[in-house]
N, C-alpha and C positions, 0 to 999 in steps of 0.2 A: 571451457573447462580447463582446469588447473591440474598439473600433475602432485600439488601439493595435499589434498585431500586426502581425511584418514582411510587405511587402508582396510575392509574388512574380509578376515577370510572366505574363499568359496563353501568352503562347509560348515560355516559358523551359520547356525540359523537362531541363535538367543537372539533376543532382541525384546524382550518381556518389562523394558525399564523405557520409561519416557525419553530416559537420553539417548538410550541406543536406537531408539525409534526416529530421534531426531536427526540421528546418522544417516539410517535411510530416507528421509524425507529430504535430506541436504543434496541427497544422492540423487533424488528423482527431478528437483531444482536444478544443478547441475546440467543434467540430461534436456533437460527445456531449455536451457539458457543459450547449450551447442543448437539444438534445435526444435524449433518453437512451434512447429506445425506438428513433426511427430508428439510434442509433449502434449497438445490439444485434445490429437487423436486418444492416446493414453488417456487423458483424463475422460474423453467422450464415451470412451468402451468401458470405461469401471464406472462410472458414472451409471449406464445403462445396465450394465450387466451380461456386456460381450464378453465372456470372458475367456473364447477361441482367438476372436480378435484382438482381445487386450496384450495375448502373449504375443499372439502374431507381430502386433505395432512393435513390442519389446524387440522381439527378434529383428525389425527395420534399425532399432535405436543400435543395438548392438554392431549391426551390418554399415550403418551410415559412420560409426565410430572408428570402426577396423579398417574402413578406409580413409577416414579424414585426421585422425588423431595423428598420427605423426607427420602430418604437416606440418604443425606447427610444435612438438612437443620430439625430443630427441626419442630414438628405440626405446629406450628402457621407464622411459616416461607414459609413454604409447601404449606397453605392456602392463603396467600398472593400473593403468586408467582403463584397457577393456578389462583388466582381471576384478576389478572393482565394481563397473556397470554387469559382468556374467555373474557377480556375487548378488548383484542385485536383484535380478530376475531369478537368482535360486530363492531367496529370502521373497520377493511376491509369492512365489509358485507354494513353497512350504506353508505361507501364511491363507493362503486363497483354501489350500487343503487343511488346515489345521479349522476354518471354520465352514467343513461340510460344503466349499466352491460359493458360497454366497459371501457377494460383495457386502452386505451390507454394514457388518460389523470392521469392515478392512476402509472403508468411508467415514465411519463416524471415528475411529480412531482418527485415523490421519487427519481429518476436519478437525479434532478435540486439538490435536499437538501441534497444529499447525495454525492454530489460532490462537495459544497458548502463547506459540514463538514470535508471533509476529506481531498480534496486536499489542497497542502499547498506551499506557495511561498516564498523568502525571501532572503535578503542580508546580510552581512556584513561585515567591515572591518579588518582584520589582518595584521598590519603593512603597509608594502608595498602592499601587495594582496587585492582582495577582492573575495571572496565568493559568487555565486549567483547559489539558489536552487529552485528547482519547480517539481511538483508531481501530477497526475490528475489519480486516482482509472478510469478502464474501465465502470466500473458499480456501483455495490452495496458496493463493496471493492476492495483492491488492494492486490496486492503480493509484490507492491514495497516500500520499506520501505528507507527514510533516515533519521539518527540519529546524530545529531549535537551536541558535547560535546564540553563542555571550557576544557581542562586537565590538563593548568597551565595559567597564566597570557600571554596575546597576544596568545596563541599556540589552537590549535582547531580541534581535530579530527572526520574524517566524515568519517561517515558508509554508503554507497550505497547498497539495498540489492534488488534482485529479483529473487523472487522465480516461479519454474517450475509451469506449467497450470493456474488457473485465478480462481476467484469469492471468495469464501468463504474458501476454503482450503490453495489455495496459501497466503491468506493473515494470514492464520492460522499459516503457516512452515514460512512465514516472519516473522511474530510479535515473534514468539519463539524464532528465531536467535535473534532478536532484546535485546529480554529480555537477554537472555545469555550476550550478549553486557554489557548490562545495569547493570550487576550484576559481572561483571570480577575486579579484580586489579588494579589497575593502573598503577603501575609496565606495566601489561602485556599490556593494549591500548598503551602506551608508544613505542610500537616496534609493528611497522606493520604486521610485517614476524611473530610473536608471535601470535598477535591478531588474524590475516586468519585460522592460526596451532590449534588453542587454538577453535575457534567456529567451524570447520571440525571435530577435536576429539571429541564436544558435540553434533556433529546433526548426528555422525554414529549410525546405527541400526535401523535409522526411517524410512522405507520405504515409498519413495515416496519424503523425504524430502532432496531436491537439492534446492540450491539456490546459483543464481551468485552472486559475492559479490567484491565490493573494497571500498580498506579503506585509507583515505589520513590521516597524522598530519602535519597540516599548522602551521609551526612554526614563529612568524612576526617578531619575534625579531633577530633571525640568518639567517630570507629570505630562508628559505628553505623551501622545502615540499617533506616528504616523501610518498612512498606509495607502496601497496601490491596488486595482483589481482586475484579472484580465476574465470576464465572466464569470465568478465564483458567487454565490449568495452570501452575504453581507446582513447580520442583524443586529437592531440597538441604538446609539447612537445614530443619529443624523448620518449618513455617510456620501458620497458622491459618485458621479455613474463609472461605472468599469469600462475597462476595454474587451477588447476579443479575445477570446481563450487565444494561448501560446499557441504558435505556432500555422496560424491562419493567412493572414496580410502581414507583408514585412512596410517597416518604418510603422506598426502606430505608435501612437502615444496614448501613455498610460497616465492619468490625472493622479497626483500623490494631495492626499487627503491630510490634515494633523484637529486632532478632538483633545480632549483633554476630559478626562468622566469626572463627575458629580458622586458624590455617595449614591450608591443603589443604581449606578449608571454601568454600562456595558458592550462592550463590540465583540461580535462573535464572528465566525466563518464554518459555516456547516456544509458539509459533502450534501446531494443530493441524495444519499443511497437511505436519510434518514425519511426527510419528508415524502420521498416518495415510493417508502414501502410499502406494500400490498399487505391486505391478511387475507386472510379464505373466503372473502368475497368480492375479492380485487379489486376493498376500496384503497384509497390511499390514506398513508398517515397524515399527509396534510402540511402546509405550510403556517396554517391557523391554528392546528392543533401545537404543533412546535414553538411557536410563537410566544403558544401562554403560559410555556414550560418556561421557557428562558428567564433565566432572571443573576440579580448578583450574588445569591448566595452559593457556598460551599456544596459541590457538590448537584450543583445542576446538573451538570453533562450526565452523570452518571445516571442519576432518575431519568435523563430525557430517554438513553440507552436503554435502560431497564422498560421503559413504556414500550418503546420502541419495539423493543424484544418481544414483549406479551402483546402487543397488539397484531405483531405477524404471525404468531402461533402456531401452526403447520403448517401458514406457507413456504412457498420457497422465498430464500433470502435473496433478496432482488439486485442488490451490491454492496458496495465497497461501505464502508460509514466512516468519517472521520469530522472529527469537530475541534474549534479552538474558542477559547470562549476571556476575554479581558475584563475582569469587573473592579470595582471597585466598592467598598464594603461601607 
């Protein structure tokens, strides 16, 4: 945690506007980020419906803070930052009583705005191709992360990443691959087979941290597109076999692929959380089923989500969903 976050008063309890909502959601984020087992606990107790327990966990967050925060954060920093998390737990406490102690309606808000903030959609054109991306966190966060860079003029590399188990942790080991991304050469993004070698050498030694990963450069001016894959699912075009998810064996090598589409041609990268959604009878959506969705026109992804959607129905959302999909029209 940062001592630069907005501050909100102890007795303010409004909070009736999506944004101010998003304040606290940023707040309970925050508090996982310092520490990721208390945040678990929180979400396992509201989740169920402890909700003796739920304050109680609160009251560890508050206690693990008052003694760790100004470690690293000067006095008056330290003070800011508990007066912010005790403002936090007034505004649970007030919202838990305002709806008669039943969590229920205190879940589906937070689910609604927290999937508002974070999932993310979006097109674009590169030359001949176009790009269409979409991402929906299971719950509170995701693991699945995609990273959309320009690297030269028309040319445009995309990171698909998703990382092993769910909630707070997984999106922990994704955001970190991300950042390593984010922070590399250019040189190195430049070469697929480099870039998969290059983020495997920096996520060994973190136990726990695996994450399936591929990475395209859409080049619009030469109509190519290459790409690398370290266990991700790959549909469409012809493509060639992946490596190990990140983070597993140091030194592999990752094989860099280059296709070039045909009208009505297509390379996608789909998260697992689509095909193998469950509905109320705990079949799967299927990799078949997905399959015959896909195609080059506008606007696929979003139908495949939309099926997706109605085909789980009341059940529980099984994970993460993220898809990239390069067609050519």
């Amino acid at each position: 945690m940062t001592g630069t976050q907005s501050e909100i008063e102890p007795n303010s309890l409004e909070y009736t506007t999506p944004e101010e909502f998003r304040a606290l959601v940023a707040q309970i984020y925050d508090i996982g980020r310092a520490n990721p087992e208390v945040f678990n606990k929180i979400q396992d107790h509201r989740d169920n419906g402890k909700e003796e327990e739920f304050f109680d966990t609160l009251d560890s967050v508050i206690e693990y803070h008052s003694d760790h925060l100004s470690e690293s954060l000067s006095s008056l920093e330290a003070l800011k930052e508990l007066r912010s998390i005790l403002s936090l737990k007034s505004q649970l406490t007030q919202l838990y009583k305002e709806t008669d102690r039943n969590p229920t309606p205190f879940i589906n808000l937070l689910h609604q705005l927290s999937i508002e903030d974070k999932g993310k959609s979006g097109s674009l054109e590169v030359g001949p191709y176009t790009i269409e991306y979409r991402t929906e966190p299971n719950f509170l966060s995701s693991g699945d992360k995609i990273v959309i860079e320009e690297l030269d003029s028309n040319t445009y590399g995309i990171l698909v990443l998703d990382a092993t188990g769910h909630d707070f942790l997984a999106e922990k080991n994704a955001s970190q691959v991300a950042e390593i991304y984010n922070h590399m050469p250019k040189a190195i993004k430049e070469s697929c087979s480099q870039t998969l070698q290059e983020l495997n050498s920096m996520t060994q030694g973190n136990q726990g941290l695996y994450v399936i990963a591929s990475y395209f450069i859409v080049d619009g001016d030469k109509e190519e597109i290459k790409y690398a894959n370290a266990g991700a699912k790959l549909f469409g075009k012809e493509t060639i076999e992946g490596g190990f998810p990140l983070g597993i064996l140091p030194d592999t090598n990752y094989k860099e692929g280059v296709v070039s589409l045909d009208s009505n041609e297509y390379l996608a990268a789909i998260t697992d959380g689509i095909d193998e959604q469950k509905n109320e009878s705990e079949e799967l959506f299927g990799r078949e089923r997905l399959e015959s969705m896909l195609s080059a026109e506008p606007g696929a992804l979003n139908k495949i989500f939309e099926a997706n959607k109605e085909y789980q129905g009341q059940a529980k959302n099984g994970d993460d969903k993220s898809a990239v999909i390069i067609y050519r029209k």
